[in-house]
N, C-alpha and C positions, 0 to 999 in steps of 0.2 A: 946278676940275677939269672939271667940267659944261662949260663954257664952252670946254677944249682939246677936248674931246671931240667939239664941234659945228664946232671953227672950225679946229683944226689937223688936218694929215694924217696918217694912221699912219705909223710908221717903216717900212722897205723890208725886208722879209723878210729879204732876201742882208744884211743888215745883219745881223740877228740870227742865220741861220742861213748863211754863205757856199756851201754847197753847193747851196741851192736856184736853179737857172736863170729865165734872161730871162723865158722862159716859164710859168712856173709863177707865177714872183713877179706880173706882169699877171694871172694867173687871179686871186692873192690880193688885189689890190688891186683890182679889181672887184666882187669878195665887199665887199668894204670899203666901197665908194662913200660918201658920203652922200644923192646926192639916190637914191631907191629905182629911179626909171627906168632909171637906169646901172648899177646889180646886173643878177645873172642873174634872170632870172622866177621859175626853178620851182630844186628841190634836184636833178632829175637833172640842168637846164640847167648848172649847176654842175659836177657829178659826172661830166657828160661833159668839160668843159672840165679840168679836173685830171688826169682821165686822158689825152686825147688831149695837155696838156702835157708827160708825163710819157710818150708815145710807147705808149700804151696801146690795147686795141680796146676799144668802146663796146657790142658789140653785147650784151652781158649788159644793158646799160643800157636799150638801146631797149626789148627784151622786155620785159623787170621793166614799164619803165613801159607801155609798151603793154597788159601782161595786167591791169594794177592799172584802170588807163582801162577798158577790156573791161568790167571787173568792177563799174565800177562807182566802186571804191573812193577815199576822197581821204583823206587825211590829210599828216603832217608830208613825207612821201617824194614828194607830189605839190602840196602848196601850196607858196606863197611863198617862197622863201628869208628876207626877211622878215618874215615872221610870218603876218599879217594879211592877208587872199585878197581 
């Protein structure tokens, strides 16, 4: 199992869920990568891409992250998507 995990590719969202679009399902499968450089950087880098797939405005997102930077502050909402900074 370990070994599918590393070597095969996730199943296709619209596979599992058909209402999800062209667009969204690429945001998902980029969360997914495996090598880390082809993921998003950060969790808003993400959070903006899901929304703006999904025909959304971002600008709650800039702010949040903006005032969190400001402040200072890192944690889960400003590091890595994968884990480790």
């Amino acid at each position: 199992m370990l070994r599918a995990h590393v070597e095969q590719e996730p199943p296709r969202p619209s596979g599992i869920n058909p209402e999800i679009g062209p667009e969204l399902e690429a945001v998902i499968l980029r969360a997914l990568e495996k090598k880390r450089d082809a993921r998003f950087d950060t969790a808003f880098d993400f959070w903006r891409a899901v929304r703006h797939a999904r025909g959304r405005d971002t600008k709650d997102i800039d702010e949040l992250e903006s005032s969190l930077k400001a402040a200072g502050r890192e944690g889960p909402d400003t590091g890595r998507i994968a884990g480790v900074t």
